[in-house]
C-alpha positions in Angstrom: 163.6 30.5 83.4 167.3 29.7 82.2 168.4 31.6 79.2 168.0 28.2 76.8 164.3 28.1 77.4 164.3 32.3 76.9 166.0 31.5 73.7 163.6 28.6 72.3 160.3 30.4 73.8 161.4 33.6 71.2 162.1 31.2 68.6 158.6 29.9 69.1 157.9 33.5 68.8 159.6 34.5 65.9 158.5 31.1 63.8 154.7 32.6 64.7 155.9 35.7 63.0 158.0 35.0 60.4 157.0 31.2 59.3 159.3 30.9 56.2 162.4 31.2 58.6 165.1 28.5 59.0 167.9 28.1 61.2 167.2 30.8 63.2 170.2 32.2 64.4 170.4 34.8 67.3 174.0 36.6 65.8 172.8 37.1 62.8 171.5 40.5 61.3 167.7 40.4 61.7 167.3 42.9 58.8 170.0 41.3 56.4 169.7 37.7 56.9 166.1 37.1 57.9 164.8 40.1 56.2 162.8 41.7 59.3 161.3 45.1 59.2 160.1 47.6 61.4 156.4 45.9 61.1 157.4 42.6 61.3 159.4 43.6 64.6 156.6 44.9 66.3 154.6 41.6 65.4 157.4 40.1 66.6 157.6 42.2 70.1 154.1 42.3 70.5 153.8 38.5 70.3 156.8 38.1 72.9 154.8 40.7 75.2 152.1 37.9 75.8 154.3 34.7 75.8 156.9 36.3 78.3 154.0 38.8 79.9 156.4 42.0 79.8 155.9 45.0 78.0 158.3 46.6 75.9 158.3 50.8 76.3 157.9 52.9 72.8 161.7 53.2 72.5 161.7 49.6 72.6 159.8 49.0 69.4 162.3 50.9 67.2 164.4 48.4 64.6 167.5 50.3 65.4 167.4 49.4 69.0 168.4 45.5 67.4 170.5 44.4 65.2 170.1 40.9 65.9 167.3 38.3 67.6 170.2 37.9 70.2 169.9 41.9 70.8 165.8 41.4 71.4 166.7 37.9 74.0 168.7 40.4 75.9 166.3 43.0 76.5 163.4 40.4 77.4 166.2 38.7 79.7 166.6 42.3 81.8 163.0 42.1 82.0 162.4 39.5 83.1 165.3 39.8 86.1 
């Protein structure tokens, strides 16, 4: 899987999640700009979990460890490698 169809499989994701986003954009703060929190995160993980079939660790579900949707591709990219 090439890292455009990553990107449009999370924002598949994230729309599931968070249906009252537009124009996702993977730079932009998730907290600031698309108001996520640390429950909406794991919603948002949790839901990647199944549609990539990975499995984030504990660390992984912490809000700090992204700042953006970008930050989030990247860690399902290394798993995925």
């Amino acid at each position: 899987m090439d890292k455009d169809q990553m990107t449009k499989k999370l924002e598949e994701v994230i729309l599931e999640v968070l249906p009252n986003i537009e124009n996702i954009n993977m730079t932009s703060s998730m907290v600031d700009v698309f108001g996520v929190n640390s429950i909406s995160l794991i919603n948002i993980i949790v839901a990647a979990e199944a549609k990539f079939d990975i499995k984030f660790t504990d660390y992984e579900l912490a809000l700090s460890a992204y700042d953006t949707f970008g930050d989030l591709l990247t860690t399902i990219e290394e798993k995925l490698a």
